[in-house]
ZAMARGU-4260 file (C-alpha; in steps of 0.2 Angstrom, whole numbers, plus 5000, padded with zeros to 4 digits):
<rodrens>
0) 5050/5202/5044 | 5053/5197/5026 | 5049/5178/5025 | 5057/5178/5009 | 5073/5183/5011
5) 5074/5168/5026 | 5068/5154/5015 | 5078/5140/5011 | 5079/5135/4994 | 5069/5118/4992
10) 5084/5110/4984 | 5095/5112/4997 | 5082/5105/5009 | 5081/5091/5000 | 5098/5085/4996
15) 5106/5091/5009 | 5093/5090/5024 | 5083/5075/5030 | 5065/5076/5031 | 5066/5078/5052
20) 5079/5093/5050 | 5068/5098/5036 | 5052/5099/5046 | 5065/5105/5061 | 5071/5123/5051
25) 5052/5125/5041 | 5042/5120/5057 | 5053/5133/5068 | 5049/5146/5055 | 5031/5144/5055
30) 5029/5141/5075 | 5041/5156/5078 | 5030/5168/5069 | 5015/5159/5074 | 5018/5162/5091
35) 5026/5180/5090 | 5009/5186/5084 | 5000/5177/5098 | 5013/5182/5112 | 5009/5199/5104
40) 4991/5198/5104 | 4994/5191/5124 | 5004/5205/5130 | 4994/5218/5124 | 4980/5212/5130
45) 4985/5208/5148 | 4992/5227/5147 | 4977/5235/5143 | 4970/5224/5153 | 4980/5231/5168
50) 4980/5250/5161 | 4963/5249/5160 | 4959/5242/5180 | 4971/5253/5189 | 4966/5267/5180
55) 4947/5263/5182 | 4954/5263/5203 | 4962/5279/5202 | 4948/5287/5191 | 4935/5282/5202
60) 4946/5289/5219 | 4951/5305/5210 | 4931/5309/5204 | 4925/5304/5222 | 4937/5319/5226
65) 4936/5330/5214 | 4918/5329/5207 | 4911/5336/5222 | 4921/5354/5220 | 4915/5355/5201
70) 4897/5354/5202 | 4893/5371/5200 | 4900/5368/5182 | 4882/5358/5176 | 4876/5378/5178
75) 4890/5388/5175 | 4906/5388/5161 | 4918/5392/5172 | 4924/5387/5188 | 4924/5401/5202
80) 4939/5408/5213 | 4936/5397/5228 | 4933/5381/5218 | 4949/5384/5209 | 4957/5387/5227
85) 4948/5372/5235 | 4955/5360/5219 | 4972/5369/5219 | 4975/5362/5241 | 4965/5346/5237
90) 4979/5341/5223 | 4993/5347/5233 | 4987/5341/5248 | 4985/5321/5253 | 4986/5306/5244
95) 4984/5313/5226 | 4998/5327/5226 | 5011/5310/5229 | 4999/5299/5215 | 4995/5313/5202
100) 5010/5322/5192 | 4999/5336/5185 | 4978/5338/5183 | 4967/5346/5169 | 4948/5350/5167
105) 4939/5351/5151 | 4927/5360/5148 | 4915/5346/5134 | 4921/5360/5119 | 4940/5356/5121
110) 4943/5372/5132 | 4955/5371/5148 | 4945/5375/5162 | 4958/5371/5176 | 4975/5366/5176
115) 4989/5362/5188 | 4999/5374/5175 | 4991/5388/5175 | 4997/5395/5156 | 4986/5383/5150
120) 4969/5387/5156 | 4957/5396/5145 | 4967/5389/5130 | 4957/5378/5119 | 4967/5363/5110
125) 4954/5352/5100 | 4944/5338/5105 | 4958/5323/5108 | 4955/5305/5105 | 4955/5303/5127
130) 4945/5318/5126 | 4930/5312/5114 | 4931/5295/5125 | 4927/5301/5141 | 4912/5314/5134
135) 4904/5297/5128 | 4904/5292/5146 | 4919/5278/5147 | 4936/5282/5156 | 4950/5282/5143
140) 4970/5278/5147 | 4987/5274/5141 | 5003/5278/5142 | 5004/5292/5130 | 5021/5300/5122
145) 5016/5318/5129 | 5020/5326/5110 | 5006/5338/5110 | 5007/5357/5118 | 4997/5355/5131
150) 5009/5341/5138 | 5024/5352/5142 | 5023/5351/5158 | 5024/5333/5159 | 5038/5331/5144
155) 5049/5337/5160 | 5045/5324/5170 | 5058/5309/5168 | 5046/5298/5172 | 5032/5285/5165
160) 5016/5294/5166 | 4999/5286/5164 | 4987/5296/5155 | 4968/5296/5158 | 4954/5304/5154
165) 4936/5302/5166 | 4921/5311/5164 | 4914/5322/5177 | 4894/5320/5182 | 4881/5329/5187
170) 4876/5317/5204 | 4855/5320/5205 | 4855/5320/5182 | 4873/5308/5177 | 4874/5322/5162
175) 4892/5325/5160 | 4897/5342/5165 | 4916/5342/5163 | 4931/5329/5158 | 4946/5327/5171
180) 4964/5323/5165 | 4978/5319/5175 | 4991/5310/5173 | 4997/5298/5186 | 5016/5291/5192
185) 5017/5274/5186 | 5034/5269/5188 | 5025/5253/5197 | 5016/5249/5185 | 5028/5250/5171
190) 5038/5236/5178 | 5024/5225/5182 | 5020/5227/5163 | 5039/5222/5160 | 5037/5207/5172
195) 5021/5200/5166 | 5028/5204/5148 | 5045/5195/5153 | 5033/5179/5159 | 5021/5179/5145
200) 5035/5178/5132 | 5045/5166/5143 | 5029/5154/5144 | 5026/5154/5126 | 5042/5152/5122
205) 5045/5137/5132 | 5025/5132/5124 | 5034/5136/5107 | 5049/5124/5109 | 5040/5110/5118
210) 5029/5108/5103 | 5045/5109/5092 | 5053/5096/5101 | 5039/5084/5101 | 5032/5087/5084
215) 5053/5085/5079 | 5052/5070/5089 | 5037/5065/5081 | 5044/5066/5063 | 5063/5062/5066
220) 5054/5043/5070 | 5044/5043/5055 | 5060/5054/5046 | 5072/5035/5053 | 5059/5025/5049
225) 5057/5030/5030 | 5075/5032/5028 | 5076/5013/5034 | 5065/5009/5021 | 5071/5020/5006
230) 5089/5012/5010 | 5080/4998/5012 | 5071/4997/4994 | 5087/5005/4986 | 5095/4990/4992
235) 5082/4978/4983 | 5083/4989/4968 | 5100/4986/4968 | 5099/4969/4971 | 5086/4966/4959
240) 5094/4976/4945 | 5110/4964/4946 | 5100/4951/4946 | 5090/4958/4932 | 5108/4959/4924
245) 5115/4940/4929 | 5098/4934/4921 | 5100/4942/4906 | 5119/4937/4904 | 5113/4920/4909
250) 5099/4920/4896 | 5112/4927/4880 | 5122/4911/4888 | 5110/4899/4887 | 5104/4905/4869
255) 5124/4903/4866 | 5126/4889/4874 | 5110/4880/4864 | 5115/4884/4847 | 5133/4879/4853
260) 5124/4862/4858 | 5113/4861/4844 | 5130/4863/4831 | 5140/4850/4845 | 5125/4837/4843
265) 5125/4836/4823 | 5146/4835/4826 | 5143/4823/4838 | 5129/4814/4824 | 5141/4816/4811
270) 5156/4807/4821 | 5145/4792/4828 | 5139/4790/4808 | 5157/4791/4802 | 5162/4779/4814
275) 5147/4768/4810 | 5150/4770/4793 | 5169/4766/4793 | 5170/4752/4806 | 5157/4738/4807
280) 5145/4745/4792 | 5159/4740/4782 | 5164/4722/4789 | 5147/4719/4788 | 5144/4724/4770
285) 5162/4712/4770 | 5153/4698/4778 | 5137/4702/4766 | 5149/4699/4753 | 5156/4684/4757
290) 5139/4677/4761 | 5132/4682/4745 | 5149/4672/4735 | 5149/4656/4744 | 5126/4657/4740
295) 5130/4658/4723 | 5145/4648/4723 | 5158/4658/4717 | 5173/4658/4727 | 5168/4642/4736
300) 5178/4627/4738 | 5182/4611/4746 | 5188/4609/4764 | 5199/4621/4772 | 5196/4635/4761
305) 5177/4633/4766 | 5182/4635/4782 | 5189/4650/4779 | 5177/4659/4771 | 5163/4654/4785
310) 5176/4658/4799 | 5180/4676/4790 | 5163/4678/4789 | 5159/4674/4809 | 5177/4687/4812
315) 5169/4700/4802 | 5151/4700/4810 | 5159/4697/4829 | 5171/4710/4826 | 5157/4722/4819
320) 5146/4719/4834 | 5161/4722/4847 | 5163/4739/4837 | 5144/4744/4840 | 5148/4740/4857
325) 5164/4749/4858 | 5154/4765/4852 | 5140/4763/4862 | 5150/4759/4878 | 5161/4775/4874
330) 5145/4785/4874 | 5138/4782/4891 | 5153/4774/4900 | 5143/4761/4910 | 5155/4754/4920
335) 5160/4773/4929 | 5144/4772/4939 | 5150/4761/4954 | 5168/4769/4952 | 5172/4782/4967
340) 5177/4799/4958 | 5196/4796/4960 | 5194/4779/4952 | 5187/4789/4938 | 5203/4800/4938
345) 5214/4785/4937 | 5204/4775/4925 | 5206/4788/4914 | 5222/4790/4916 | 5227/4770/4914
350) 5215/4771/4897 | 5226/4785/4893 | 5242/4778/4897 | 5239/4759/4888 | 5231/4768/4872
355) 5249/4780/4871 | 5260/4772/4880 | 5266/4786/4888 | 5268/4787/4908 | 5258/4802/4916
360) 5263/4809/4932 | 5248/4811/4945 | 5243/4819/4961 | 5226/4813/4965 | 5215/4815/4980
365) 5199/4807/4987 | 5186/4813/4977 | 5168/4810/4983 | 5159/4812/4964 | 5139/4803/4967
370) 5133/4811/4952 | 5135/4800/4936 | 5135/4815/4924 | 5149/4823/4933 | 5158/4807/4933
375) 5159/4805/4915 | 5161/4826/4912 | 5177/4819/4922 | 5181/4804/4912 | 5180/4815/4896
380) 5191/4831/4902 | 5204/4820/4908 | 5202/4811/4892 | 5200/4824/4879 | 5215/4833/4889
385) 5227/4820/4888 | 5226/4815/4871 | 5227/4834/4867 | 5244/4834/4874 | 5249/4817/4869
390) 5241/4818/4849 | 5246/4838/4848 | 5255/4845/4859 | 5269/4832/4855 | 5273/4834/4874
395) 5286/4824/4884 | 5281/4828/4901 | 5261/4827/4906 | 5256/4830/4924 | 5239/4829/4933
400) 5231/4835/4949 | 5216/4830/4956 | 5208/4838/4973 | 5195/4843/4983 | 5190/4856/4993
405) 5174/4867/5001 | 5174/4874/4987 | 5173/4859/4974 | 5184/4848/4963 | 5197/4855/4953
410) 5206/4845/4941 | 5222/4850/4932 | 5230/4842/4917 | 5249/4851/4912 | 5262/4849/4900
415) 5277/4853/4891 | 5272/4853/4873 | 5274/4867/4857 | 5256/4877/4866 | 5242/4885/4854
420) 5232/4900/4854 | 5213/4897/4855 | 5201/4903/4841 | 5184/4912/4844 | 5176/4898/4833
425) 5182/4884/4838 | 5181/4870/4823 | 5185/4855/4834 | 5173/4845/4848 | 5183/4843/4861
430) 5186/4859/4872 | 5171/4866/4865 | 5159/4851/4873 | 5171/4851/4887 | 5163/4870/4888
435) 5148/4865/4886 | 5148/4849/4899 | 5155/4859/4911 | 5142/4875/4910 | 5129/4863/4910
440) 5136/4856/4927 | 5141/4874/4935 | 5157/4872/4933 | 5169/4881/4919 | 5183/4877/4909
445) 5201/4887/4909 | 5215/4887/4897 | 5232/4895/4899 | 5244/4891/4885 | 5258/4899/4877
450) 5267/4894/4859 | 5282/4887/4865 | 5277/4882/4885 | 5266/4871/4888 | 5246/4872/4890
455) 5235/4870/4905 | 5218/4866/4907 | 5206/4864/4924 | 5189/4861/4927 | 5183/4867/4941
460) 5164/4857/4945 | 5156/4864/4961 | 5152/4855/4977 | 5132/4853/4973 | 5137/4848/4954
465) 5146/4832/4960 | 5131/4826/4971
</rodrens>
């Protein structure tokens, strides 16, 4: 058998096969011819086994007869007329004319001494390889193909013949004098060759596929088991490449987000300064001012304008004062902490509403907001959206929705005004720190707005952000 031309390509195997049905194809291969050579090996030993018992039983019979009636061959090379006779009755006679097919006597230098065909004796054929073993003094059989002359004779017999060769001895000396051949019927013992044959290869077969079962058995376990895991760690590749991914993404964020902070804060910086600069720095340089006249003297005078002066000078230091504290109380929104998150909505709404005198149209639900940075991240969308649609977007018609689900709090500010088309660099504070107050929170910030349609915003704050 060509192993080669049977193999599977290793490719195929792999991509195609798991590693059980792999193991299954190569293991079957390899046990098959495995176990071909040893029911080979098997059978012919137990037939030449067999061969070699019955005809060591028929050999011994057939010398017990015939040895005696050759003996005069240790003297002479030749048999005489009456042994010839005396052979010729015995074969066709008794037992061995219905057990032997045809019988031969060598002489030891390949000459025909006897033969139940009588054209063959005197003929000399060479020494055979049956011949050569008996003369060394051991009995020789098999089923020989009868291709040679001086089996004509039995090429007409039809029949499975058993060859064998057994030397004849002298009885007083053991010298061998003479080699018998015969052939005997062995129709029998054909077919229980065939039958043992038949049952050896049925028992290693059945040997063969029980160790292929189990061993596939054995390896489709092991074959499930790292499956599981490869799908297993594939799936925590997977899930650690995404991750891998979000992190990154989250990391350019935050790096965005920081600089976005960093450029916010010095906005932020830069409009607490103006305001600083332009409110109460200036009523009280005012009130420096006046101070410094009526010290010197100029600009004071008698009675009620004194009063003046020193009562413009207490209005413009109270006034500057309350402004620091306007400012200040803008920046942390102290009195939002005790507020529920639906106060929140509609204190930012009434701010809104005294400040523009405009009337805002509302939907809001209970809002359960703990957290005091999501309660002024609320405070300012709803501000900073307002005033948007109020100061820029000129519209008539503002609504807001407030609500709360599993999912978190989502609030909605709508309105009919001219609409504007957002920038990648935004210039301006509010969306963009709306952006950032909300990304800080884990919540994000949408805009839909068209020229001519009106503009939403929503903040969407997640459940845990509001606790």
């Amino acid at each position: 058998m060509n192993f080669v031309s049977v193999a599977i390509p290793r490719k195929i195997l792999r991509e195609r096969l798991s590693l059980a049905w792999q193991f299954a194809i190569v293991g079957a291969l390899v046990l098959v011819l495995g176990m071909m050579l040893i029911g080979l090996w098997v059978t012919s030993r137990i037939e030449g086994a067999a061969v070699r018992n019955a005809a060591t039983a028929t050999a011994l019979y057939v010398d017990s007869i015939i040895a005696p009636l050759t003996q005069e061959l240790a003297s002479a090379t030749s048999l005489s007329d009456g042994a010839k006779r005396a052979l010729t009755e015995t074969l066709q006679q008794g037992v061995l004319s219905s057990r032997l097919y045809s019988f031969k006597i060598w002489r030891p230098d390949g000459t025909v001494l006897f033969s139940s065909e009588p054209s063959l004796v005197g003929k000399y054929f060479g020494m055979t390889d049956g011949l050569t073993t008996a003369l060394s003094g051991s009995i020789h059989a098999e089923f020989d193909d009868l291709k040679g002359e001086e089996n004509r004779l039995e090429q007409n017999s039809g029949q499975p013949l058993l060859e064998i060769y057994s030397p004849i001895r002298e009885p007083w000396s053991g010298d061998i004098i003479a080699v018998a051949e015969f052939y005997e019927i062995a129709s029998d013992l054909r077919n229980e060759l065939d039958v043992v044959r038949l049952q050896s290869w049925l028992v290693v077969g059945a040997v063969t596929a029980g160790m292929l079962a189990l061993l596939f058995g054995i390896v489709a376990r092991g074959s499930h088991l790292i499956e599981v895991q490869r799908r297993s760690l594939d799936t925590q590749v997977g899930e650690l490449s995404r991750m891998l991914d979000l992190n990154r993404a989250l990391r350019q964020r935050a790096d965005t987000a920081n600089q976005r902070t960093a450029t916010l804060n010095e906005r932020y910086l830069r409009r607490i300064s103006s305001e600083l600069h332009d409110g109460p720095a200036q009523l009280l340089g005012f009130a420096a001012l006046r101070l410094e006249a009526i010290g010197k003297g100029r600009g004071q005078s008698h009675g009620k304008d004194r009063d003046d002066d020193e009562s413009l000078v207490s209005n413009s230091i109270t006034e500057a004062i309350q402004e620091i504290r306007n400012i200040c109380r803008d920046l942390t929104l102290p009195e939002l902490e005790p507020l529920r998150g639906d106060d929140v909505v509609r204190r930012a709404i009434q701010a809104h509403e005294s400040y523009s005198r405009t009337k805002i149209k509302s939907d809001v639900g209970r809002l359960d907001i703990t957290s005091q940075a999501a309660k002024i991240c609320v405070y300012r969308f709803i501000q900073e959206a307002l005033s948007n649609a109020t100061r820029h977007a000129k519209a008539t018609q503002i609504s807001l929705t407030a609500v709360e689900d599993e999912h978190g709090i989502r609030i909605s500010v709508a309105d009919n005004g001219a609409g504007f088309v957002r920038s990648g660099e935004e210039r301006g504070l509010g969306l963009a720190g709306l952006e950032e107050r909300l990304a800080g929170l884990g919540g994000r910030l949408e805009v839909t707005s068209d020229a001519g349609s009106g503009t939403t915003v929503q903040m969407t704050l997640p459940r845990r952000s509001s606790e």
